[in-house]
N, C-alpha and C positions, 0 to 999 in steps of 0.2 A: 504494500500500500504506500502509494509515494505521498512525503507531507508538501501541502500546499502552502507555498509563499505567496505572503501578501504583502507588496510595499504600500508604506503608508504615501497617502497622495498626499501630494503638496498643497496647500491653501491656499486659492487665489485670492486676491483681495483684488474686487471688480470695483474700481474707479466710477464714478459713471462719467459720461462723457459731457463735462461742465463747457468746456470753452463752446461757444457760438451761440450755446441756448438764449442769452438774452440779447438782441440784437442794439435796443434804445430803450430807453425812459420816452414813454410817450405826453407830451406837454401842451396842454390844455387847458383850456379855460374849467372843462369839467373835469380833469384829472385835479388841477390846481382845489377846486373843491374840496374833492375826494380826499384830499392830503391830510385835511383837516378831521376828517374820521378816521386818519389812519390807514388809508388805501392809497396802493400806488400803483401805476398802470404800467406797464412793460411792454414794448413789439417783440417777440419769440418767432426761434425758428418753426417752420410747418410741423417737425417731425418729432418737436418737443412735449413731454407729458408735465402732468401738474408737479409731479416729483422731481424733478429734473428742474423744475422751474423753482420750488423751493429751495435746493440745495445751491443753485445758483445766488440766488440773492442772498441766502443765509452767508455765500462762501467771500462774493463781493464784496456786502456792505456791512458784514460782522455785525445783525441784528437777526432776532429769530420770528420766522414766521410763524403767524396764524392760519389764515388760510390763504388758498392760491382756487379762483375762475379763471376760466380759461373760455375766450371766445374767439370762432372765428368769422372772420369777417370775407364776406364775399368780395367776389371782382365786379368790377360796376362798367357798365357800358358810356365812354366818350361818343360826344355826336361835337359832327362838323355841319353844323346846318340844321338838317332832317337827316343825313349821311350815321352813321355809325364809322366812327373813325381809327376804333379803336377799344380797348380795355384797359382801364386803371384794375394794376395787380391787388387780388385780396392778402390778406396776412392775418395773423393769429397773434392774439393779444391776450395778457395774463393781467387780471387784475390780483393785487398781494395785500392782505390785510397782516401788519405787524401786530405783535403784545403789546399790550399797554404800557408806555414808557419806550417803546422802539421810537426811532427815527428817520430817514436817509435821508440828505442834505441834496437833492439833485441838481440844483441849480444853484451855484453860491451867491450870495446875496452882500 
């Protein structure tokens, strides 16, 4: 009876893939609102999930989130005239609610 070897596997430690998830701070008359409750708006790449989008901002701006919405936003049809001339690209937008007492300074003042 032959004895069976088992090596122990190694332990990956899977990174997630933080760089590109947040593209902008999106800055707005109603984002600038929003600030004020505590939310803040983000443009995110297409292929990014809510996870991905909190560990980015916790990783950036060393505050911890609350929650993370995630919407996307469609592509909208340009006209030249009556003409259709084109398409403004859609994008996906993360709104981020901090803990009470967070902050991120985005714009310096």
């Amino acid at each position: 009876m032959a004895l069976k070897v088992f090596k122990k596997k190694e332990e990956k430690t899977l990174e997630p893939k933080l760089f590109g998830v947040l593209l902008s701070p999106c800055i707005t008359e109603k984002s600038a609102r929003m600030e004020q409750d505590n939310f803040y708006v983000f443009k995110v790449s297409k292929d990014s999930n809510k996870k991905q989008v909190k560990d980015a901002v916790q990783g950036q701006y060393n505050v911890e989130v609350d929650k993370v919405m995630i919407v996307n936003i469609p592509r909208k049809k340009k006209f030249e005239g009556r003409k259709i001339s084109g398409f403004k690209s859609g994008y996906k937008k993360a709104i981020v609610r901090l803990k009470e007492g967070q902050k991120i300074e985005l714009i310096s003042k």
